[in-house]
N, C-alpha and C positions, 0 to 999 in steps of 0.2 A: 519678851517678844510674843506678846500675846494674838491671835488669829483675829480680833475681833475691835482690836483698838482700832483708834480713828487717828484721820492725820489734824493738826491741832492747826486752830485759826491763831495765831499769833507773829503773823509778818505784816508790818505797817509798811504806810504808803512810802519814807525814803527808802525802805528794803527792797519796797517794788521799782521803784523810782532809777535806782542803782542798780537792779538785774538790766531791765529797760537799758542803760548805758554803758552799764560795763560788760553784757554779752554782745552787745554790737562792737562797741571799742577793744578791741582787741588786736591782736596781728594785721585786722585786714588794711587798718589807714596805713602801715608802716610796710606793707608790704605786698598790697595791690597797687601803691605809687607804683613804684617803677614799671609794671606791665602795661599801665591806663596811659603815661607818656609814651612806651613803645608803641601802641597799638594806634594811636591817635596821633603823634609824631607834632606837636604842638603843645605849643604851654596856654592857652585860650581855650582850646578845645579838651585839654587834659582838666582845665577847673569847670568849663561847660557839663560835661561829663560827673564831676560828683556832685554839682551845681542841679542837676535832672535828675539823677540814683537818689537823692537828696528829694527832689519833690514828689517824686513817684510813690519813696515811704513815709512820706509822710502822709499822700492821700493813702496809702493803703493803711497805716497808722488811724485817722481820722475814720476808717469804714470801718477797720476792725475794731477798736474800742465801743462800736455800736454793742455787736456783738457779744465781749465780753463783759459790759457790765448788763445786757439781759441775758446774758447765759454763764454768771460766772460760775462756773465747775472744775474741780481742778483735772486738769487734761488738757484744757483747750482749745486748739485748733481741731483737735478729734471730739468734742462733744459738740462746736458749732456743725460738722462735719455731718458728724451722726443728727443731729436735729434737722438739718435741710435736707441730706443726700438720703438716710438711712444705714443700716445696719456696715454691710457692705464697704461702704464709701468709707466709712469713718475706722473700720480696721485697716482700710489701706494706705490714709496717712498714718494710724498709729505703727504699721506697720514698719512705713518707708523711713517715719523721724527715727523707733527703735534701732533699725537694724544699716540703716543708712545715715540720717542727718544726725544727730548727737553723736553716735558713736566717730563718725569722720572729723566734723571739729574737735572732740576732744583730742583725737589722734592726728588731725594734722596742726592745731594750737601747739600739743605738747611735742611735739617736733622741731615745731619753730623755738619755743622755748629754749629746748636741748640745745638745737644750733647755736642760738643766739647766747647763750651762756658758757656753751663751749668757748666763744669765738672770743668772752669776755674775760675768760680764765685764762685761754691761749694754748686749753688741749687739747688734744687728737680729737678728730669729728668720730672716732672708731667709735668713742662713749657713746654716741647723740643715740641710739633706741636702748642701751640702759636706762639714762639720763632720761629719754620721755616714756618709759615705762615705771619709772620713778615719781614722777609727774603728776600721770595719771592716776597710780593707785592714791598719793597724799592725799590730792584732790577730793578723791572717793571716801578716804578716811573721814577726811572735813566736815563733809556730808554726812556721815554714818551719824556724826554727831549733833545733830537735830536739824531741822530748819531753821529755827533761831538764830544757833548759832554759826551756820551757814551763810546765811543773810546780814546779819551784822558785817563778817569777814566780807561777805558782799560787796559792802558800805563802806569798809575802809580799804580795801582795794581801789575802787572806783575815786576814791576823793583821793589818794595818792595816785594814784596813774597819771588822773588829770594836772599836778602840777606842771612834772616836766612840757606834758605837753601845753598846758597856757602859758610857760616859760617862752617857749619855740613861738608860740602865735606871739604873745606881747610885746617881748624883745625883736622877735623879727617882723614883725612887721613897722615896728619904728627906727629899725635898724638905719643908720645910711647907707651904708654898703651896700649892697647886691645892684642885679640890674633891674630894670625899672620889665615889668612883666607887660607883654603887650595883651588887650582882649580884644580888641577890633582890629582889623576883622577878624572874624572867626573864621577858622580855614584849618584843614590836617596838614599833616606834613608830607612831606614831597616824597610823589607817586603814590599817595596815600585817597583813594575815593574818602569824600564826606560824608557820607553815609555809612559806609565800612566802618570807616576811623572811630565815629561817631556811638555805632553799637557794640563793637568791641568795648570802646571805653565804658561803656554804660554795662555790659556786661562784668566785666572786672572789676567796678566799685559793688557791685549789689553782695558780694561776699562781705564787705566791710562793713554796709549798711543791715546787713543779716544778723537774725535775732533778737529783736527786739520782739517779736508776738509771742514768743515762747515764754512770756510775761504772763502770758493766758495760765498756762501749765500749775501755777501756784495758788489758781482764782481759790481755790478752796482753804487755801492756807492764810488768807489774809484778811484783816479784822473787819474790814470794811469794802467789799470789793465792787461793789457798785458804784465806789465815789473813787475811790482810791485807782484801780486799775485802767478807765479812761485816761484821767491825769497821769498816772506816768508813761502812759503812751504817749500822748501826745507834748507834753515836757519836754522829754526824753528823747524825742525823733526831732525835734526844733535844733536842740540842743545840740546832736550828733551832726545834724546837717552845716549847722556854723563852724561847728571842731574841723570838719573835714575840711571844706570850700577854705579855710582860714589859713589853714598847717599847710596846705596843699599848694596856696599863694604864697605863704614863706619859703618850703621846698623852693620852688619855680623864683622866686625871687632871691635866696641864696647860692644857689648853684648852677653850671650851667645845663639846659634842657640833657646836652648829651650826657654828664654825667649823669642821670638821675636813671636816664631808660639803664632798665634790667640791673640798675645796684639796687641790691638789698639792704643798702647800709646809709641807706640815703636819709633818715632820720639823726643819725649820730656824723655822719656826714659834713652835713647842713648845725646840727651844732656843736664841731668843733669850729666852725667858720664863725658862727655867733660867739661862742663862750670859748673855746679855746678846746685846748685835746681833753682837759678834768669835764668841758660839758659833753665831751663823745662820748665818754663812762656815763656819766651822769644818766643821758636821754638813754643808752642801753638798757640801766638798773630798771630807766621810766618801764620801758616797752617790757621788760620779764616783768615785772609787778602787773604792767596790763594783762597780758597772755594772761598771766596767773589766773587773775581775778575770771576772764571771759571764759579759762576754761571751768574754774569754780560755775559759772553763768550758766554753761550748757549741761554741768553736771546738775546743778542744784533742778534744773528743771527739766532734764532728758530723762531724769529716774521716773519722774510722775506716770511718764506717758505709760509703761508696760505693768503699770501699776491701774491704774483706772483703765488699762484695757481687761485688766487679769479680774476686776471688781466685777466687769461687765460678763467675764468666762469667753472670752473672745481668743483666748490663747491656752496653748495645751499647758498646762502644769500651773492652771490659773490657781489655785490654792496655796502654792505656792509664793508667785508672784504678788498676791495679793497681802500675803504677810507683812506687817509692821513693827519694827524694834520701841522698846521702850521709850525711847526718843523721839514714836512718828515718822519714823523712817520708814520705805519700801526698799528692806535692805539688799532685799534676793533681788529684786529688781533693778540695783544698782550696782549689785556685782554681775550680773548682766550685762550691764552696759559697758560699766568697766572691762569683761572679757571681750566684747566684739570691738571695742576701740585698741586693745591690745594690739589682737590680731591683725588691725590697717595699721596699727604702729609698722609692721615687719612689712608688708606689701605696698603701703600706697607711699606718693610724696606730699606736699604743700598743694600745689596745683592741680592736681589729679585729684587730688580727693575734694577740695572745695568747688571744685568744677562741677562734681559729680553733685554734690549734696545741692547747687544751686541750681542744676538744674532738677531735680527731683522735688525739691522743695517748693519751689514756683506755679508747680501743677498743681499743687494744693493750696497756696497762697492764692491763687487763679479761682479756684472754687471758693475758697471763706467770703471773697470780695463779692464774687455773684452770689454768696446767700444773703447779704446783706439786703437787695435786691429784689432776693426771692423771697425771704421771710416778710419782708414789708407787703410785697400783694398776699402773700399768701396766710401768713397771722398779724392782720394790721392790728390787734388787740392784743399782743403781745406787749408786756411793760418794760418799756426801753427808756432806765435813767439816764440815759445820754443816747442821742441821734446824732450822726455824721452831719458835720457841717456842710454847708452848699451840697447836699445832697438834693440828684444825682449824680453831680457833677462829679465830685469825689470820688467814689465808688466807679463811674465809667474810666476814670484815668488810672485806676487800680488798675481795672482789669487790662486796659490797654496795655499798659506796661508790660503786668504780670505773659501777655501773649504773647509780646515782643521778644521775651525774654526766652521764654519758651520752645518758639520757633526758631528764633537766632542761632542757640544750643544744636536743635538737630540737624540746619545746614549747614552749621563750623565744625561743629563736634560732636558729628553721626555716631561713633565707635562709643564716646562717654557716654552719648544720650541713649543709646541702645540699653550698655550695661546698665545704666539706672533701672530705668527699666524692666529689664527681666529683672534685676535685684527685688525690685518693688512687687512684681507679679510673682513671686518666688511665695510669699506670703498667704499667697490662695488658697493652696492645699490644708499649712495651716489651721487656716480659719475655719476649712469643710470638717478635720480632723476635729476642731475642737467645736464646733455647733453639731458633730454629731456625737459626743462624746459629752458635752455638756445637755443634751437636747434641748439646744436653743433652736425659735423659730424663722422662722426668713426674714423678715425686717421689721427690727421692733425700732417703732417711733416713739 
């Protein structure tokens, strides 16, 4: 555990390729269904809806791969951050992913997990925050044990998860049975405004669509990151966007619209109706192996952040933080994270906390996309092996998105968008505590 080791380049591009997919794949297709048909109250507008979350990341997908492969450092989102914004800017997403977005997915992933394994075993739900406090820590374990082989485990999560689910897409969609899905006209459901319906829906798929840029997080870890980490972004967000629109039409084509609003069980559901009651087990087993892996996805790469914050002295007990185990590991810095994910294990629920993290998240997703922007007038000499395509088209529907998302959040959900918030701004003190404690300068570029 020496103070002075380095974390090791040796994650290739299916390692990247498979964070990219199997931190996005996760809980969120299996269980932002049922809210995106309550909230939209149609089955046209319900695939309209991940059909647009779908395109949104993929242009923010296309802007930020600019990004990362001229800035590949492992951090990510906080060293594009710190390079446009300065000092400042860039502690307060590391601060917000630290203590807000990592720690809330692993703790509302591992939740769902417990649920859903409780539900599979058939015992008392009293387990379910042992069971995701169980979870959690293996997870962490996994981790302790290199990057390597973190990322492999990766690898074979992602390529198992994805069966069941292309079982569900191939089989049902050649199914005969179901009803024939209408898409024209598009319209909400009754007493439902189209515009409401419309952003709510779009609202509630971007959890699902979430995680793929924390791909960034690893840049330092991987053997070739300037060829390798555009490609699995952009892959990787193709690829998610057809899983979702696909699964989404088999749901909607299996069952009826009413069953699906607000069951959670609407993947196992839908295929016992395809395979019979052995495929409701079956597609269960699918979804914990997904969880699994997506929360392995936010572990492997939520450890970095308070790690290349602590390199930089940007937080109190950075000497600490900044330490690495024999393995490459920022171990202190992942039992960190492991303790504040704890802790939302006992306070937060599923929706509450993903609610929280996407809206937090978006404010800085919102800034990466206009530095893309601003780094072009302002260091057009900058060496960038890949530029955003149909740039600036790309990059303007980022941000479009990213503010829609934004504002939506604090006229629906003032109370959540507040607490983010002061969570995020909690951070400040912090940082004065440790630039005067470190005597770091005021913004170093």
């Amino acid at each position: 555990m020496g103070e002075d080791a380095q974390l090791k380049r040796n994650v290739g591009f299916w390692a990247a390729l498979s964070t990219v997919i199997g931190t996005s794949i996760g809980g969120g297709v299996f269980f932002k269904t049922p809210v995106v048909t309550q909230v939209t109250g149609s089955a046209n507008m319900t695939l309209l809806a991940w059909l647009i979350g779908g395109l949104i990341t993929i242009a923010a997908g296309l802007t930020t791969a600019e990004l990362s492969a001229a800035i590949p450092e492992t951090g990510g989102m906080v060293e594009y951050i710190h390079h446009t914004y300065g000092k400042t800017s860039a502690f307060m997403i590391g601060w917000a992913e630290m203590v807000i977005y990592f720690p809330a997915n692993i703790s509302a992933l591992s939740i769902v997990f417990s649920t859903q394994l409780l539900h599979l075993l058939g015992v008392d739900r009293s387990w379910s925050i042992p069971v995701a406090l169980l979870v959690a820590f293996s997870i962490t374990g996994i981790n302790l044990m290199g990057a390597k082989f973190a990322g492999n485990f990766q690898t074979f999560t992602t390529v198992f998860k994805l069966i069941p689910i292309g079982l569900i897409i191939i089989v049902g969609l050649f199914a005969k049975d179901g009803a024939p899905v209408p898409l024209f006209p598009i319209q909400a459901g009754h007493d439902i405004n189209f515009m409401t319906g419309l952003g709510h829906g779009l609202l509630a798929t971007m959890f699902a669509y979430d995680g793929w840029i924390q791909v960034g997080n690893i840049a330092g870890e991987l053997k070739n990151p300037k060829r390798d980490l555009p490609r699995a972004i952009i892959f990787g967000l193709l690829g998610i966007t057809l899983i979702y629109v696909f699964i989404n039409f088999v749901f909607l084509k299996t069952l009826p619209l009413a069953s699906i609003i607000g069951n959670e069980s609407t993947a196992a559901d839908a295929a016992k109706v395809i395979f019979g009651d052995f495929g409701g087990r079956l597609v269960t087993i699918g979804i914990l192996i997904s969880v699994y892996g997506a929360i392995n996805g936010y572990t492997m790469t939520g450890l970095r952040i308070p790690y290349a914050m602590a390199k930089d002295k940007t937080l109190p007990f950075s000497e600490k933080l900044s330490k690495v185990s024999k393995y490459g590991i920022p171990f202190v810095a992942a039992l960190v994270q492991l303790a504040i994910a704890c802790v939302m294990v006992f306070i937060g629920d599923f929706n509450t906390l993903t609610d929280m993290l996407v809206f937090v998240i978006w404010i800085f997703y919102t800034m990466t996309f206009a530095a893309t922007i601003i780094l072009r007038k302002r260091e057009p000499e900058m060496k960038r092996p890949y530029k955003a395509l149909w740039y600036p088209v790309t990059p303007i529907i980022a941000i479009l998105g990213g503010i829609f998302i934004v504002v939506s959040t604090i006229f629906t959900q003032t109370g959540l968008a507040l607490l983010g918030l002061a969570v995020t701004l909690l951070g400040l003190p912090f940082y004065a505590y440790a630039r005067h404690h470190y005597g770091k300068t005021d913004e170093l570029k």
